[in-house]
Residue, then its C-alpha position, 0 to 999 in steps of 0.5 A: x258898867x261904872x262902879x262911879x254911877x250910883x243910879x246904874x242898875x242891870x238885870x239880865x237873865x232868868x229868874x225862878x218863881x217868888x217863894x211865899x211868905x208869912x209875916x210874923x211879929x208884924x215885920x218878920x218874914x217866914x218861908x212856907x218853902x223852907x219853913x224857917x225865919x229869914x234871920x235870928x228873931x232876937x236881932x237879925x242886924x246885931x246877929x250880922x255883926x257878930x257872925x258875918x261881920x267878926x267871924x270874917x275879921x271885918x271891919x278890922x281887915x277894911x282898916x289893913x286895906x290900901x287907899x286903892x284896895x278892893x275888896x269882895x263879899x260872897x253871900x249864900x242867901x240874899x233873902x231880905x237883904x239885911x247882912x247887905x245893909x249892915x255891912x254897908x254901913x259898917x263899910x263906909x265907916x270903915x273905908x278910905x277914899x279909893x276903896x271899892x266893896x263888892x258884894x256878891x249875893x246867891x239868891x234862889x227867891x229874890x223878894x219883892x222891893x215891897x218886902x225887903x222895905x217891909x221887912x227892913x224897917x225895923x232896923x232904924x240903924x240902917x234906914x239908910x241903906x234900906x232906902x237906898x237899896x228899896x229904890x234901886x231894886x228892880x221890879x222883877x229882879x231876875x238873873x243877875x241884879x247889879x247896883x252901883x249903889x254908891x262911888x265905892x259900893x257895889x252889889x250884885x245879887x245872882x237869882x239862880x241856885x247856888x251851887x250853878x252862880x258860884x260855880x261861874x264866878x270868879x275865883x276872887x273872893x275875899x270873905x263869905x257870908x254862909x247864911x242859907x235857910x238852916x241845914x236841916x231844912x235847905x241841906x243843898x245850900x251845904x252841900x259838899x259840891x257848894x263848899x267845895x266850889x266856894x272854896x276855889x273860888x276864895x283868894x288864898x288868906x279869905x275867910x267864911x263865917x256862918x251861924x251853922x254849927x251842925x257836924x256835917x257842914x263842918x266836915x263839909x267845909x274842913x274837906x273843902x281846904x278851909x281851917x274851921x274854928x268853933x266860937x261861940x254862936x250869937x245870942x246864946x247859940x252854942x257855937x257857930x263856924x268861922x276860918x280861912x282859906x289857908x295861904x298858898x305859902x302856909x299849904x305848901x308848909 
């Protein structure tokens, strides 16, 4: 495969069954599995932005990068691909020539092309970015989904549980995106195992960020090795959890 190839795209493997969707308000998808919206129903991509996107110190850690640097996201929850499409647009915004984003998704029901375009077109802002990822996106998207979207942009979405593809992958991620469907509904998106995998698998001086403030995926990620901070939520949401994956230098202080 060639990161410079923007028409490369590589499925391989199983795939779990298609979860059932409702749509409400027209273009917002509902799991019946799960029994929650896909994302905040005040705005999902201004929502990304705020939690995802600052609560990892991004776009400003783009800007610190090398003319050569790489930089890797990790995403519990692939769901309609919107925190992709947002933050692939805020990256190219950001970017120097030479700079390549990886962008690595866990996603236990990848949705059909015709529902990420539907549930997309909302957003004008990223019209963009959702054509470009609704052309790409295979027909029965299983194992592991790989686009080169662009020279410098690449995503790969696992189709599995989570806790089974992060478990086998690579310990080189710079931020997590946490965005699984709310604790108290998918509890094993949270688990102690999950963040405790995920912690091992941050570079030292990564990040997480996400838009669950619930006590015990606090202590969850606290007893990972994570430093948590509380900010305030999006949206008039109380709180939610943002921190680092502490230095090796500062761990041994």
């Amino acid at each position: 495969m060639s990161d410079n190839d923007p028409e490369l795209k590589t499925v391989e493997g199983e795939s779990p069954a298609f979860q059932t969707l409702d749509w409400h308000e027209g273009d917002m998808p509902y799991s019946q599995e799960f029994g929650d919206h896909f994302y905040c129903r005040t705005d999902g991509r201004l929502e990304c932005g705020h939690v995802f996107l600052s609560g990892n110190g991004l776009p400003d850690r783009w800007h610190e990068m090398s003319s050569d640097g790489r930089f890797r996201i990790g995403e519990l929850g692939f769901g309609t691909g919107l925190n992709f499409c947002e933050t692939w647009r805020q990256w190219k915004l950001a970017r120097k020539p030479g700079m390549h984003l990886h962008f690595t998704s866990f996603e236990l029901y990848p949705m059909k092309r015709d529902e990420i375009d539907r549930a997309l077109s909302r957003w004008p802002e990223i019209d963009a970015e959702r054509r470009a990822l609704v052309a790409a996106w295979p027909d029965e998207p299983t194992g592991h989904v790989t686009l080169a979207l662009d020279e410098q942009t690449r995503l790969t979405v696992v189709c599995g549980a989570a806790l089974d593809g992060v478990t086998a992958s690579e310990p080189d991620f710079d931020a997590w995106f946490l965005d699984g469907f709310a604790p108290s509904r998918n509890p094993a998106m949270w688990s102690p195992e999950l963040m405790q995998t995920l912690f091992d698998k941050t570079r030292p001086g990564g990040s997480f960020a996400t838009y669950a403030a619930a006590g015990f995926v606090r202590r969850n990620l606290g007893a990972a090795g994570f430093i948590v901070e509380r900010r305030p939520g999006f949206a008039g949401k109380r709180e939610m959890l943002c921190g680092p994956r502490p230095n090796l230098s500062s761990a041994v202080d």
